[in-house]
N, C-alpha and C positions, 0 to 999 in steps of 0.2 A: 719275743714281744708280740703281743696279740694285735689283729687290725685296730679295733676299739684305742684302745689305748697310743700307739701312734697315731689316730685321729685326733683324740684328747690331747696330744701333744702338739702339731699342726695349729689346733684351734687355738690354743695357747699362744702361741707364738703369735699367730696372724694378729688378735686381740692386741699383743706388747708391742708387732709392728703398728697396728693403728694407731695405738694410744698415743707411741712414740713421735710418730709422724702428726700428730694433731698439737702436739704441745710443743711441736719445732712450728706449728708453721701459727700456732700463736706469740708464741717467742719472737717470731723474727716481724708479724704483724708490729708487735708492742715495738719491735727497734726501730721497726718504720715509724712509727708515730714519734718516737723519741727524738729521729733524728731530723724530720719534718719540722719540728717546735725548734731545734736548734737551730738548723736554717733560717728560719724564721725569727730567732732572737737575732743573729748572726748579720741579716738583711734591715732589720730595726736600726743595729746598731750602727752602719754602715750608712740608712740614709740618714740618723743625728747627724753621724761628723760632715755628711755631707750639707747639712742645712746652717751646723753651728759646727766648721773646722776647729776652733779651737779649744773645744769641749776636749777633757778627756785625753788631749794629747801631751801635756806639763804635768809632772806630778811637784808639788812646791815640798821639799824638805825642812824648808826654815821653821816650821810649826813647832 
């Protein structure tokens, strides 16, 4: 195999490392956000029951 061409090969690769590692570290950006909003639904919900405790805590079957 010629230098050139294991160059071309290198540069390749380096390229699928970047690309790979740019779309991990957007991926796990987007989880942060995901999991930021859930917390945040999660804290909503927690100070309801604590303003109206008996919100939410009976479910009535008789309906």
């Amino acid at each position: 195999m010629d230098i050139a061409g294991v160059s071309m090969a290198l540069a390749q690769i380096n390229t699928k490392t970047d690309v790979g590692t740019a779309l991990l570290s957007k991926a796990m950006d987007n989880n942060e956000s995901m999991a930021a909003g859930l917390i945040d639904m999660i804290d909503r919900s927690a100070m309801e029951r604590s303003v109206n405790p008996a919100i939410g805590g009976n479910i009535d079957y008789s309906v």
